[in-house]
C-alpha positions, 0 to 999 in steps of 0.5 A, a space after each residue: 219143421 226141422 231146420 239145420 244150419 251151419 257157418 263157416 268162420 265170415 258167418 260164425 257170428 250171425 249163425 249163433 244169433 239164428 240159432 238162438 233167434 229160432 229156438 226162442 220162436 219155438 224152431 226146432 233147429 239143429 247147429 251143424 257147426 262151427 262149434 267155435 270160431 276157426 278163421 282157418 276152416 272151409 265153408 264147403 264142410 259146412 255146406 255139405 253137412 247141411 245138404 247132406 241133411 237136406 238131400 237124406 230127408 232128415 231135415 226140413 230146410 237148411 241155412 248156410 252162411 258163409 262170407 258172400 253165400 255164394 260159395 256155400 250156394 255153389 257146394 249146397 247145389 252139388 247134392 241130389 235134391 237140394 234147391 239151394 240160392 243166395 237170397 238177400 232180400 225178403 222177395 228172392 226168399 219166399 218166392 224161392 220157396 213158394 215157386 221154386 221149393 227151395 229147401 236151403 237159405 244161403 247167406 252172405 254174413 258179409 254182406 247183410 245184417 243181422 236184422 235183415 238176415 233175421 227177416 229173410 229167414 222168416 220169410 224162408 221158413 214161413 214160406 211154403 211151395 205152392 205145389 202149383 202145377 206149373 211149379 211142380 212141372 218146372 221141378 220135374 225139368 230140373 229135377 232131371 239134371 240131377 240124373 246126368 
């Protein structure tokens, strides 16, 4: 599974704890930025950066962090196929996967921990979709308001 992840400046801390917290659980993760802490950037760059990866298919699932996630959540959600939510609890993060086929995590670094953040995306990225019928038709229907 490949996984791509990036922050603005309010998450630059707590992604590189991901970062390094993934690879040594045998993650494959690819950091997106910010490479160095800029107190001036825009979290929207590094939301499109992680969907654009998503929306391509050259990534498996993505993870954003910005102040509150909802920004990024916002900017991530304007990409064709990207099921991007904030979750900040471990129930919202696998059911969106399992129920929803959510491909991006967004977090708030502002508002959790590093240990909660740790085990939301656990749960996120041990989490399959359910392929269930009634899940794939409920994608279907929102699948089609990428095409207006």
């Amino acid at each position: 599974m490949k996984i791509v992840i990036a922050s603005d400046h309010a998450g630059y801390e707590m992604k590189n704890d991901l970062v390094r917290w993934l690879k040594e659980n045998s993650f494959e993760v690819e950091d997106l930025g910010n490479k160095e802490y800029d107190s001036k950037d825009d979290y929207p760059v590094f939301a499109a950066a992680v969907s654009t990866r998503i929306s391509n298919k050259t990534a498996d699932k993505g993870i954003i962090l910005c102040g509150s996630g909802v920004g990024a959540c916002i900017a991530a959600n304007k990409f064709v196929g990207v099921r991007a939510s904030v979750c900040h609890d471990i129930y919202s993060a696998k059911q969106g996967v399992d129920h929803d086929d959510m491909n991006v995590l967004c977090l708030g670094a502002r508002i959790i921990g590093i240990a909660l953040a740790k085990e939301l995306v656990s749960g996120f990225v041990n989490t399959q979709f359910s392929n269930e019928e009634r899940h794939l038709r409920r994608l279907e229907k929102v699948a089609e308001f990428e095409k207006h």
